[in-house]
mmCIF file of the N, C-alpha and C atoms, coordinates in Angstrom:
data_MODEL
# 
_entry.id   MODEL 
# 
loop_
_atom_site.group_PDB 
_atom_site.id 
_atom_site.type_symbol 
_atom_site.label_atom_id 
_atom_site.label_alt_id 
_atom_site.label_comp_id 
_atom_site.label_asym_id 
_atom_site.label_entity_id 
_atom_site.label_seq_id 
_atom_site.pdbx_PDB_ins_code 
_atom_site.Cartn_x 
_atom_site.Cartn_y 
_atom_site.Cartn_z 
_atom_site.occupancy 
_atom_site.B_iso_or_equiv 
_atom_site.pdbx_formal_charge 
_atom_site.auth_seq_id 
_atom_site.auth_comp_id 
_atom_site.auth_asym_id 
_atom_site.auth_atom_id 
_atom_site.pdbx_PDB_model_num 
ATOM 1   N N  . UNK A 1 1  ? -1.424  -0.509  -18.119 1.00 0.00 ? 1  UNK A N  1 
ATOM 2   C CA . UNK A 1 1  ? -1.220  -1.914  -17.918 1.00 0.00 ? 1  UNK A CA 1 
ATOM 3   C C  . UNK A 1 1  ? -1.342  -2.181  -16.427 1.00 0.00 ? 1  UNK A C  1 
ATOM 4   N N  . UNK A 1 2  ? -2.393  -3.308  -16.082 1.00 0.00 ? 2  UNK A N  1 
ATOM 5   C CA . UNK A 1 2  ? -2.512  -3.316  -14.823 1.00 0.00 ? 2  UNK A CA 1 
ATOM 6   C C  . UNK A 1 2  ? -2.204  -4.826  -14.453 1.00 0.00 ? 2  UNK A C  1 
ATOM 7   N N  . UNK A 1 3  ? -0.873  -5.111  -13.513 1.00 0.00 ? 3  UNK A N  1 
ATOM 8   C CA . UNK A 1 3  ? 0.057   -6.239  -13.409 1.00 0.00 ? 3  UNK A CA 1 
ATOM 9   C C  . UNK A 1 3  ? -0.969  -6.819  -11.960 1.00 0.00 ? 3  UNK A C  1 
ATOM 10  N N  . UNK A 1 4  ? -1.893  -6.270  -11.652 1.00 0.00 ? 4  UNK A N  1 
ATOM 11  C CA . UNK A 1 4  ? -2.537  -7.080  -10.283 1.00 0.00 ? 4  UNK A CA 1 
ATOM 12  C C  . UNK A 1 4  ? -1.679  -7.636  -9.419  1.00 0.00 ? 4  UNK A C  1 
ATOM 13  N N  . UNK A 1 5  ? -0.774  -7.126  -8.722  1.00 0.00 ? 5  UNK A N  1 
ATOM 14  C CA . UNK A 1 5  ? 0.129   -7.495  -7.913  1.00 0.00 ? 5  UNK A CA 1 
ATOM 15  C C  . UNK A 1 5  ? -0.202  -6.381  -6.140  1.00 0.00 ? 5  UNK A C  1 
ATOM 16  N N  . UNK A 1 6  ? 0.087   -7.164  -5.486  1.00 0.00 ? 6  UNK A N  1 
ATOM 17  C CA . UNK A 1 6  ? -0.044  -6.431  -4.511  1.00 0.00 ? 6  UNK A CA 1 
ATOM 18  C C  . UNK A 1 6  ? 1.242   -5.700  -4.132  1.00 0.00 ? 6  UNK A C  1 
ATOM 19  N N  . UNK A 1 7  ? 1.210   -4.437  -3.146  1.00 0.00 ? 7  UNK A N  1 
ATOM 20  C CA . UNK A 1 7  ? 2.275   -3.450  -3.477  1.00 0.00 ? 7  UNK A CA 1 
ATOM 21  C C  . UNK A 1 7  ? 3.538   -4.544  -2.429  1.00 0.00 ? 7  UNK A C  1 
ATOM 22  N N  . UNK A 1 8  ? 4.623   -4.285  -2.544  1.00 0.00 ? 8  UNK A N  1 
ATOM 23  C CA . UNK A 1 8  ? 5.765   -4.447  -1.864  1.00 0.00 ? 8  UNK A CA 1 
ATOM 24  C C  . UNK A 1 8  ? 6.961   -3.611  -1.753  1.00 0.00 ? 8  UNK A C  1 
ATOM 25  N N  . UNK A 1 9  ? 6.710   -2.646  -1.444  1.00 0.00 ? 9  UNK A N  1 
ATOM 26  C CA . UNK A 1 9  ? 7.925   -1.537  -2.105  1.00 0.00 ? 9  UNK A CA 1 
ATOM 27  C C  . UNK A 1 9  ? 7.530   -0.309  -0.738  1.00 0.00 ? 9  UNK A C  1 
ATOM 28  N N  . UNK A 1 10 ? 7.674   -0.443  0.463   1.00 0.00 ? 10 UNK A N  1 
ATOM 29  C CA . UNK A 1 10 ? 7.703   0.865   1.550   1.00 0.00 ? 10 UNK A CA 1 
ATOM 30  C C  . UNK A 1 10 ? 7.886   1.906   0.868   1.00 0.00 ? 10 UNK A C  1 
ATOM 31  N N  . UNK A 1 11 ? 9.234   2.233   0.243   1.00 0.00 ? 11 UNK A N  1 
ATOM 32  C CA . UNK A 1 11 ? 9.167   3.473   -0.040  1.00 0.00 ? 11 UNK A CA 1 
ATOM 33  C C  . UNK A 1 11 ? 8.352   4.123   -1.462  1.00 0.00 ? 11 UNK A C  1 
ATOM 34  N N  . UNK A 1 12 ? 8.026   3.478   -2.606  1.00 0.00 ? 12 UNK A N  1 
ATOM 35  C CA . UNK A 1 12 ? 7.231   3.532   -3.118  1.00 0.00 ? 12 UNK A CA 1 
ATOM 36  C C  . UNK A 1 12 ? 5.906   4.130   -2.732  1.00 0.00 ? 12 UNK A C  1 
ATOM 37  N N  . UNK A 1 13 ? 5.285   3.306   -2.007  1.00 0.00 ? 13 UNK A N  1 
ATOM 38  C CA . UNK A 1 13 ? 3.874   3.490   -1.067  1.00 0.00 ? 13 UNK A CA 1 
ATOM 39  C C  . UNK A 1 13 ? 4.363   4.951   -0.458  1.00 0.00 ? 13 UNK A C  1 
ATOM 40  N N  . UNK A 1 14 ? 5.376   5.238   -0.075  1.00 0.00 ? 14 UNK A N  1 
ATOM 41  C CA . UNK A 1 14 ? 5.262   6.081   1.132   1.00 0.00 ? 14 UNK A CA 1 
ATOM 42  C C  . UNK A 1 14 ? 5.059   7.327   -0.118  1.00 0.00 ? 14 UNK A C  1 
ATOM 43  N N  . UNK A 1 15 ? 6.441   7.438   -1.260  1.00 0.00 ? 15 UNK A N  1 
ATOM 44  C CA . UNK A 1 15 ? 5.747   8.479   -2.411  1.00 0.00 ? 15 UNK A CA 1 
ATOM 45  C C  . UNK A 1 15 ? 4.205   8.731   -2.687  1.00 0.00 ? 15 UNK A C  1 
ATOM 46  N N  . UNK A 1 16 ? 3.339   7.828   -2.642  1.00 0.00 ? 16 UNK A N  1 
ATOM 47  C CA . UNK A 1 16 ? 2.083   7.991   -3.311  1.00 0.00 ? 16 UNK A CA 1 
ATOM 48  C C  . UNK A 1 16 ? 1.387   8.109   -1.915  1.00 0.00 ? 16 UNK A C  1 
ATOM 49  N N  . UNK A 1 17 ? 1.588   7.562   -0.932  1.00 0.00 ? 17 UNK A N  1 
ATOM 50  C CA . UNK A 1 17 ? 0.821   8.217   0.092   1.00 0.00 ? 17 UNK A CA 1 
ATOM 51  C C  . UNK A 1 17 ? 1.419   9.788   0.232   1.00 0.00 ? 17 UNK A C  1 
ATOM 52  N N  . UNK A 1 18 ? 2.474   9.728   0.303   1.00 0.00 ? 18 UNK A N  1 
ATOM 53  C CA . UNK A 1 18 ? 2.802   11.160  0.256   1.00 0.00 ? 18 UNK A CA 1 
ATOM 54  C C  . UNK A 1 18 ? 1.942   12.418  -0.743  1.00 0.00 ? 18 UNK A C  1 
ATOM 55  N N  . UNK A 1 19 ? 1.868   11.832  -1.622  1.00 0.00 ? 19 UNK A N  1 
ATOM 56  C CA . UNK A 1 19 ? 0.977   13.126  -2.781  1.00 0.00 ? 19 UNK A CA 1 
ATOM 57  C C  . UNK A 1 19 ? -0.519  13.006  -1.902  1.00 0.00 ? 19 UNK A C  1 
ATOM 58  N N  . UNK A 1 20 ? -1.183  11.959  -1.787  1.00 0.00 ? 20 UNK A N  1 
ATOM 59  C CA . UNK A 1 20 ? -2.372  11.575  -1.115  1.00 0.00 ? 20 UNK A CA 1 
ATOM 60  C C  . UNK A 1 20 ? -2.564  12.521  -0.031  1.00 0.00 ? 20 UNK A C  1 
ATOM 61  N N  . UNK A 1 21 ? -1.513  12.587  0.963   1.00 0.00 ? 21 UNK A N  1 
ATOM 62  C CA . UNK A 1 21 ? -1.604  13.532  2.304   1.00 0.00 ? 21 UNK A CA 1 
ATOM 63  C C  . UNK A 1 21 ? -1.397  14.770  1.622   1.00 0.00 ? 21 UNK A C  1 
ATOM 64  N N  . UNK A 1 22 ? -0.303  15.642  0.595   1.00 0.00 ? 22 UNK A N  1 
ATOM 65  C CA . UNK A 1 22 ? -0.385  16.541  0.231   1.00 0.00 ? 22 UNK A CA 1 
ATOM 66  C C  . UNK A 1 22 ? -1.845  17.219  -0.251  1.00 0.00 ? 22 UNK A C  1 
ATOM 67  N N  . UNK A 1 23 ? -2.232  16.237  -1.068  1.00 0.00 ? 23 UNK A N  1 
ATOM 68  C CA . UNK A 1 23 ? -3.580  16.860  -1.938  1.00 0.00 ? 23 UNK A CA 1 
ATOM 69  C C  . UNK A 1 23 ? -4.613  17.013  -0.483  1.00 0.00 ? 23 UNK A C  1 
ATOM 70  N N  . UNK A 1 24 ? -4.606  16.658  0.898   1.00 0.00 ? 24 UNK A N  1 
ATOM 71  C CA . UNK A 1 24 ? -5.891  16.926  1.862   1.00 0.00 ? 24 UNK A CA 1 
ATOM 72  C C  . UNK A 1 24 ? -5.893  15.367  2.230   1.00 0.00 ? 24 UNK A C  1 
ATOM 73  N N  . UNK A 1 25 ? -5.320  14.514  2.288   1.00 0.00 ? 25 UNK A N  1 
ATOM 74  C CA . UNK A 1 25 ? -5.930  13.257  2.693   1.00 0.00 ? 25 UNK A CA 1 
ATOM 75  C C  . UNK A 1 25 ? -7.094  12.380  2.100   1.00 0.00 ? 25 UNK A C  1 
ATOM 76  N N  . UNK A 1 26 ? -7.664  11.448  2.974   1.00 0.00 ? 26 UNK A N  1 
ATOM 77  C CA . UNK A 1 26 ? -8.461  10.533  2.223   1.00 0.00 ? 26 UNK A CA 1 
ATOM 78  C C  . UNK A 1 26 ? -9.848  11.404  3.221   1.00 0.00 ? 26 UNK A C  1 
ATOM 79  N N  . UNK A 1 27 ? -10.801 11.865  2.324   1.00 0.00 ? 27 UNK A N  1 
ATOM 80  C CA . UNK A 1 27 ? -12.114 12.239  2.634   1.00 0.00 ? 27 UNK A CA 1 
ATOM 81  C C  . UNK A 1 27 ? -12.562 11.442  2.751   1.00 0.00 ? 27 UNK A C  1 
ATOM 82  N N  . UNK A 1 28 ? -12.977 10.419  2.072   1.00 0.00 ? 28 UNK A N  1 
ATOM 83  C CA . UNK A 1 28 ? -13.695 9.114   2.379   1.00 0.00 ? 28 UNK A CA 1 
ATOM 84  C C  . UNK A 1 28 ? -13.324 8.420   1.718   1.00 0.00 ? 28 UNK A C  1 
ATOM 85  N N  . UNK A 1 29 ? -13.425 6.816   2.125   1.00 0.00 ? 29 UNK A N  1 
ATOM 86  C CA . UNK A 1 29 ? -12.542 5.772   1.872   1.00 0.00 ? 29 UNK A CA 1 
ATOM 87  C C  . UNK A 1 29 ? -11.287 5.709   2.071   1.00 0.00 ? 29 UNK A C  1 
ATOM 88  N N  . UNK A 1 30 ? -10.484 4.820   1.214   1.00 0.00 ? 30 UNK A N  1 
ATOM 89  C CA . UNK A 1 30 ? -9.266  4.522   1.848   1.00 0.00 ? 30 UNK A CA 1 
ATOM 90  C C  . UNK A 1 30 ? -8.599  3.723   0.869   1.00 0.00 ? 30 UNK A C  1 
ATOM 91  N N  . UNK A 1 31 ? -7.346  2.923   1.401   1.00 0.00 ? 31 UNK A N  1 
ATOM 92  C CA . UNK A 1 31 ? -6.891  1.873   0.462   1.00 0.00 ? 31 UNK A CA 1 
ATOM 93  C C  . UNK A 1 31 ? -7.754  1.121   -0.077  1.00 0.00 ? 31 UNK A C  1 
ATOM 94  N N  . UNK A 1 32 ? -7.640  0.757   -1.365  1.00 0.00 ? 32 UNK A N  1 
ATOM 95  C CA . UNK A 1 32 ? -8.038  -0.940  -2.020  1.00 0.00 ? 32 UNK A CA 1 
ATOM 96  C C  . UNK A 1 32 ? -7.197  -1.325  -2.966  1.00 0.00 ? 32 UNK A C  1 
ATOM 97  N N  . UNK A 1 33 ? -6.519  -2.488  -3.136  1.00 0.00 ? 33 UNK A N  1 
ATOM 98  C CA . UNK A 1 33 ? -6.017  -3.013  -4.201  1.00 0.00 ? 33 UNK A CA 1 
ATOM 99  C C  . UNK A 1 33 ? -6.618  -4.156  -4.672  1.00 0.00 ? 33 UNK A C  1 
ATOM 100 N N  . UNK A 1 34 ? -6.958  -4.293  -5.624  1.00 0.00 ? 34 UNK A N  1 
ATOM 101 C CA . UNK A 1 34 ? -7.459  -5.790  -6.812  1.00 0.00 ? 34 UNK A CA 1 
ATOM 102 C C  . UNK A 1 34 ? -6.345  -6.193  -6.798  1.00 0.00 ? 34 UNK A C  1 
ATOM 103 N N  . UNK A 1 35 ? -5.612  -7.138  -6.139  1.00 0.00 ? 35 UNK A N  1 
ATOM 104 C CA . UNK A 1 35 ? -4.250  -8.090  -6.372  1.00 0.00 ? 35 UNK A CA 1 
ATOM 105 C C  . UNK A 1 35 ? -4.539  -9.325  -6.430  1.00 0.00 ? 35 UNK A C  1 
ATOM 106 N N  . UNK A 1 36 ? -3.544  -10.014 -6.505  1.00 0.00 ? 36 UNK A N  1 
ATOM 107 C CA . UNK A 1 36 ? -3.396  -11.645 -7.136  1.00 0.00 ? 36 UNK A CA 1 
ATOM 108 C C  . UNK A 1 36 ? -2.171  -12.116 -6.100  1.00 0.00 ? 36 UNK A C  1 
ATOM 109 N N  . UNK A 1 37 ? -1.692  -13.195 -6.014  1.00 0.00 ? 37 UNK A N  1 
ATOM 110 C CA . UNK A 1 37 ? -0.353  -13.375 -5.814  1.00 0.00 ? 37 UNK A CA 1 
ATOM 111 C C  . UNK A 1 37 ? 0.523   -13.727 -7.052  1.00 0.00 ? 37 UNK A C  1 
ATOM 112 N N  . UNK A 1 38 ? 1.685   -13.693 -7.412  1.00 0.00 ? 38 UNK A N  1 
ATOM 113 C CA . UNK A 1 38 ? 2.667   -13.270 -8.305  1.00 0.00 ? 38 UNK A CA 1 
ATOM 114 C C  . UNK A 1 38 ? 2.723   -14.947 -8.636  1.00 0.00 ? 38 UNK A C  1 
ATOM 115 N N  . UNK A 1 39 ? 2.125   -16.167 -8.310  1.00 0.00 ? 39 UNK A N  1 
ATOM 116 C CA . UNK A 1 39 ? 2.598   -17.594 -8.303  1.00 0.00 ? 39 UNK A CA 1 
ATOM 117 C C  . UNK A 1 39 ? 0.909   -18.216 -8.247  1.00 0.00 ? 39 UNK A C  1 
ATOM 118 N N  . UNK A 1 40 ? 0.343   -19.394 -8.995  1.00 0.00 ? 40 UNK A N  1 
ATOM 119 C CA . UNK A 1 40 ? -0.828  -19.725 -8.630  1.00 0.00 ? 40 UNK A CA 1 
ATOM 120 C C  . UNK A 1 40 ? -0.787  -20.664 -7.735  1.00 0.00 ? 40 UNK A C  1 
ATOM 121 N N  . UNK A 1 41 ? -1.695  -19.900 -6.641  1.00 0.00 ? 41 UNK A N  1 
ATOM 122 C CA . UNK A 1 41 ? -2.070  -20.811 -5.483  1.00 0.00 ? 41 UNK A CA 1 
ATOM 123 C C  . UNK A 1 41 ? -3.242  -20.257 -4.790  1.00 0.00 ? 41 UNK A C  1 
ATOM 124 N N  . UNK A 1 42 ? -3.927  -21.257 -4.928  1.00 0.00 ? 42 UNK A N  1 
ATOM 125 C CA . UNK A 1 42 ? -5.321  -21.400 -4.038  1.00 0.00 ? 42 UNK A CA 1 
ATOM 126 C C  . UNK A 1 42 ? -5.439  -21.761 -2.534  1.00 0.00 ? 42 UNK A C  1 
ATOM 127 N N  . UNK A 1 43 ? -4.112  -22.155 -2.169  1.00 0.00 ? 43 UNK A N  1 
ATOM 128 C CA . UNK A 1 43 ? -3.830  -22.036 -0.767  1.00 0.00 ? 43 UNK A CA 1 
ATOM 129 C C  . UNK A 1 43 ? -4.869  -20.858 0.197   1.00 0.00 ? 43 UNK A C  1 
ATOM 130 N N  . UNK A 1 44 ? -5.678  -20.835 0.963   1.00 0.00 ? 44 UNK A N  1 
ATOM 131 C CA . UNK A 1 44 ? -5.494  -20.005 1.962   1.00 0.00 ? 44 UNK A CA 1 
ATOM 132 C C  . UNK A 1 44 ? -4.709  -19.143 2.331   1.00 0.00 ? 44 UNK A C  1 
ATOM 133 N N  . UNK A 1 45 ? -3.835  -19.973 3.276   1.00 0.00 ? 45 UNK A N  1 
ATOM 134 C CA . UNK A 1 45 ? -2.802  -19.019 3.998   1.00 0.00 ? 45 UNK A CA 1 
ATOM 135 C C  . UNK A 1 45 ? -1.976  -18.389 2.680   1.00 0.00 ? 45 UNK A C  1 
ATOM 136 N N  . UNK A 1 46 ? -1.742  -19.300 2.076   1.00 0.00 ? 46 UNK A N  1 
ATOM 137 C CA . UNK A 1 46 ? -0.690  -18.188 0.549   1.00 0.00 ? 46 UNK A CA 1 
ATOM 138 C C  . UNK A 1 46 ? -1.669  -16.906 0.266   1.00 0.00 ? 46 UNK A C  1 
ATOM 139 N N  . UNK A 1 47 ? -3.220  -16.876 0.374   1.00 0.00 ? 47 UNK A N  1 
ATOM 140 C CA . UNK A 1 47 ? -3.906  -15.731 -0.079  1.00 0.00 ? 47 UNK A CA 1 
ATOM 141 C C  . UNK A 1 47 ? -3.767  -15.142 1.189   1.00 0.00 ? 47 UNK A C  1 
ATOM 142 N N  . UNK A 1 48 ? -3.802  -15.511 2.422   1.00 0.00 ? 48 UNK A N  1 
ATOM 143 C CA . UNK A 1 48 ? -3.662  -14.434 3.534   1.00 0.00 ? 48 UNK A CA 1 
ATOM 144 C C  . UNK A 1 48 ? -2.663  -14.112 3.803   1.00 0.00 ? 48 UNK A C  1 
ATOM 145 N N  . UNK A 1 49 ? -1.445  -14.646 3.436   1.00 0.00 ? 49 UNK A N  1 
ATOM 146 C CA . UNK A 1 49 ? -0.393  -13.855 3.486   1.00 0.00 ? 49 UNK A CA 1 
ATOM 147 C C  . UNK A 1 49 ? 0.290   -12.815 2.773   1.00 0.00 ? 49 UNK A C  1 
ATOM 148 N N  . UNK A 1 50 ? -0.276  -13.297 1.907   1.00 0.00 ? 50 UNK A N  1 
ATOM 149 C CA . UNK A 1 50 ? -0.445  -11.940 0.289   1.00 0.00 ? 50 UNK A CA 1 
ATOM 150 C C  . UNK A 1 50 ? -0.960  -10.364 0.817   1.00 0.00 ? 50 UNK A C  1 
ATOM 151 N N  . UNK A 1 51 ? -2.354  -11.140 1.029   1.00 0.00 ? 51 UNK A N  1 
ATOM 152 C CA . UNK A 1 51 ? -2.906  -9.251  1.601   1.00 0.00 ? 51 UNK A CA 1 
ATOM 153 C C  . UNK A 1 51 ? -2.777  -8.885  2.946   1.00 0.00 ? 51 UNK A C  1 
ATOM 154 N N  . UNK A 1 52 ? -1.757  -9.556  3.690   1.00 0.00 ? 52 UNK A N  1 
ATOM 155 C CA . UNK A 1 52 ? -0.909  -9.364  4.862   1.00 0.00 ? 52 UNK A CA 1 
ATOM 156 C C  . UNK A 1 52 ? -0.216  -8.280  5.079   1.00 0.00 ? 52 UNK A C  1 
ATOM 157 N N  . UNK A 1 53 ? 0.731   -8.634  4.061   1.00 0.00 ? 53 UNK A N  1 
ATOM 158 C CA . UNK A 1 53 ? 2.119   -8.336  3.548   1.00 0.00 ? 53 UNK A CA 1 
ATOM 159 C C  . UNK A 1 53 ? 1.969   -7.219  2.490   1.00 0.00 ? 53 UNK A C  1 
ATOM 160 N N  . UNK A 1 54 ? 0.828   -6.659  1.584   1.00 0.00 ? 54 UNK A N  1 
ATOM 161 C CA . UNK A 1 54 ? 0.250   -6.166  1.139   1.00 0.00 ? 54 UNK A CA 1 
ATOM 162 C C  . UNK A 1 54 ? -0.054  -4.720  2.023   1.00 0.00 ? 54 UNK A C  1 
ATOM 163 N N  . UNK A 1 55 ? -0.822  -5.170  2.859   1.00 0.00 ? 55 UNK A N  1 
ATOM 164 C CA . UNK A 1 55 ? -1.582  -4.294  3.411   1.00 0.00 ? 55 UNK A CA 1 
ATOM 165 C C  . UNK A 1 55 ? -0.479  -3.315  4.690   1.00 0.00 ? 55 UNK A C  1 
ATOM 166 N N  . UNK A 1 56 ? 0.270   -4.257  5.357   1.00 0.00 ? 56 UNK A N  1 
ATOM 167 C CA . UNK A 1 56 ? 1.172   -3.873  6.033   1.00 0.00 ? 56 UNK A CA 1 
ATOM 168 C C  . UNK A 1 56 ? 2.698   -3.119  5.270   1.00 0.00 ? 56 UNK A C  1 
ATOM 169 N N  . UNK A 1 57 ? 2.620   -3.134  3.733   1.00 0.00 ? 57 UNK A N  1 
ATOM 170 C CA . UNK A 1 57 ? 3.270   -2.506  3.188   1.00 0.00 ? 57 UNK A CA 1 
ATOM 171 C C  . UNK A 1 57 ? 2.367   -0.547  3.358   1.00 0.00 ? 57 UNK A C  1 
ATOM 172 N N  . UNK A 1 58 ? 1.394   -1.248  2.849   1.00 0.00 ? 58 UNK A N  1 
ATOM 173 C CA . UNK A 1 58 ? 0.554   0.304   3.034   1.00 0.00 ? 58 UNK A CA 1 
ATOM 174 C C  . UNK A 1 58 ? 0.443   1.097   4.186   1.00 0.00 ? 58 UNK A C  1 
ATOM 175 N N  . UNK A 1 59 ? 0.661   0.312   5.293   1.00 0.00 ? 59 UNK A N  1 
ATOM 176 C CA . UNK A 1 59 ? 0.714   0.763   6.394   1.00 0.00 ? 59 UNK A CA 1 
ATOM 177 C C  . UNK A 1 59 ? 1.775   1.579   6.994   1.00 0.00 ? 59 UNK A C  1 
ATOM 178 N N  . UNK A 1 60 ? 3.007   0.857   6.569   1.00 0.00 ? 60 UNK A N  1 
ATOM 179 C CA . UNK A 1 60 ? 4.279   1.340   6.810   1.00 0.00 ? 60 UNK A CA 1 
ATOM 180 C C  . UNK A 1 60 ? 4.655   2.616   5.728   1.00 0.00 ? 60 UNK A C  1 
ATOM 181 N N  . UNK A 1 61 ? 3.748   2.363   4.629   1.00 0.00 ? 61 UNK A N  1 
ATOM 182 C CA . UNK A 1 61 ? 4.211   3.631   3.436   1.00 0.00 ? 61 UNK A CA 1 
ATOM 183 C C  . UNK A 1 61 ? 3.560   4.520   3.858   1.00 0.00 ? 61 UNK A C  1 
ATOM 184 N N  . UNK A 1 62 ? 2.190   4.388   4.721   1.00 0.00 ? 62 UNK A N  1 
ATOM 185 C CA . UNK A 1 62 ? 1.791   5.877   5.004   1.00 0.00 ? 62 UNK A CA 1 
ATOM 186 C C  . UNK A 1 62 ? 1.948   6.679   6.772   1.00 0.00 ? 62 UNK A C  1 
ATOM 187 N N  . UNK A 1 63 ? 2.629   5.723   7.252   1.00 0.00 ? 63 UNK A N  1 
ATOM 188 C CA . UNK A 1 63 ? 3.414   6.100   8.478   1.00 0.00 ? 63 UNK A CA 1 
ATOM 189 C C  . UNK A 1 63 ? 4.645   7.239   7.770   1.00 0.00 ? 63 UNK A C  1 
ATOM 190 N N  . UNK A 1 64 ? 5.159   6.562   7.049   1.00 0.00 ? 64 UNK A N  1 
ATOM 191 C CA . UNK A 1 64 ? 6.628   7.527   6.574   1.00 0.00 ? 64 UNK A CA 1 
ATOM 192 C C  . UNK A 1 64 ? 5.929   8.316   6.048   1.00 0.00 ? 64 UNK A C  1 
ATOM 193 N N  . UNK A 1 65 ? 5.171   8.139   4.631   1.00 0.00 ? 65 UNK A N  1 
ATOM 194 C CA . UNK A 1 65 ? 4.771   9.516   4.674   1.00 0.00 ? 65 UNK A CA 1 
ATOM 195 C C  . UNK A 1 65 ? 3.810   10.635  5.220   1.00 0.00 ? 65 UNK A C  1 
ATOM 196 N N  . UNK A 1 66 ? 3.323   10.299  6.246   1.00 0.00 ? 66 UNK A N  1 
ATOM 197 C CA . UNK A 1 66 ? 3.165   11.440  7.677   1.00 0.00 ? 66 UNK A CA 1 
ATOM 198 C C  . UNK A 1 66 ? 4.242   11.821  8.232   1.00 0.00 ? 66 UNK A C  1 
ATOM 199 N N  . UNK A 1 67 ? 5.295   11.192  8.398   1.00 0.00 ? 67 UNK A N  1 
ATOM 200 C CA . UNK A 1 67 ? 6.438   11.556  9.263   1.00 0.00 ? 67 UNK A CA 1 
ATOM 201 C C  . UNK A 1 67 ? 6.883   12.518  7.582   1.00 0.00 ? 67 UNK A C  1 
ATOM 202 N N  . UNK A 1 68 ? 7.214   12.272  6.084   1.00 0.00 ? 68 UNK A N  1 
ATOM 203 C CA . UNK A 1 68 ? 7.365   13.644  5.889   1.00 0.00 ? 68 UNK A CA 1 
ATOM 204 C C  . UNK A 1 68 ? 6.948   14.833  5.534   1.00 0.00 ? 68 UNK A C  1 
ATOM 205 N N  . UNK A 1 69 ? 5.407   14.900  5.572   1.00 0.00 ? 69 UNK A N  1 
ATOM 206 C CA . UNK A 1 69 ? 4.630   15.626  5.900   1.00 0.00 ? 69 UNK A CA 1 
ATOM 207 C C  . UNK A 1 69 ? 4.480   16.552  7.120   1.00 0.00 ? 69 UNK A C  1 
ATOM 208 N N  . UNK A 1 70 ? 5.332   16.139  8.103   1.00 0.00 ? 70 UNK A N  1 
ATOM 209 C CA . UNK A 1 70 ? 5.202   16.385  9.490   1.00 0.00 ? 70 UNK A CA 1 
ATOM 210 C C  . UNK A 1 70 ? 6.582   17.252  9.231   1.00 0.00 ? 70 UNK A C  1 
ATOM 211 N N  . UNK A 1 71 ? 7.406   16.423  9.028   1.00 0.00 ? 71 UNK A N  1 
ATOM 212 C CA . UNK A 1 71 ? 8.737   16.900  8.751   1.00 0.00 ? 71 UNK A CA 1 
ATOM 213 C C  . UNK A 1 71 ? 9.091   18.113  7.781   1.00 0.00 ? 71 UNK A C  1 
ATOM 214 N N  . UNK A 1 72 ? 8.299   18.067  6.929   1.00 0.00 ? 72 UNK A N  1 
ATOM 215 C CA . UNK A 1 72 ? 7.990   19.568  6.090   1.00 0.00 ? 72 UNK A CA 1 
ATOM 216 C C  . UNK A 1 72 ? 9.165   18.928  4.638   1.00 0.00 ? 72 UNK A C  1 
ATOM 217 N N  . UNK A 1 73 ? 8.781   17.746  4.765   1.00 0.00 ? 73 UNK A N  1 
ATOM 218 C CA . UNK A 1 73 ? 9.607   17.226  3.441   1.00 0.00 ? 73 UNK A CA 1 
ATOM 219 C C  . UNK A 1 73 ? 9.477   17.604  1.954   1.00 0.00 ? 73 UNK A C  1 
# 
């Protein structure tokens, strides 16, 4: 079941980046998510703040999980 939501959950992200860095990292490519926002709006800024907030979740989940990768977590 695929809820098309963009991620919001740091530590979540940081689990699945975590297996990601375990298995060797990203060889090529990288993140993508097919998301929506959770409310309909065709707004602009409501869509750029979506994959904002989105994306900067991913960011922060795979900072931590380098730090426990690093850390020997």
């Amino acid at each position: 079941w695929d809820t098309d939501q963009f991620p919001n959950n740091v530590p979540e992200m940081a689990l699945a980046y975590y297996q990601v860095l375990q298995a060797g990292g990203f060889k090529s490519g990288g993140t993508n998510f097919d998301a929506k926002l959770r409310r309909q709006s065709l707004d602009p800024q409501d869509l750029l703040i979506g994959h904002i907030g989105g994306m900067d979740c991913c960011a922060r989940g795979l900072k931590a999980a380098a730090r426990m990768v690093e850390d020997k977590a």
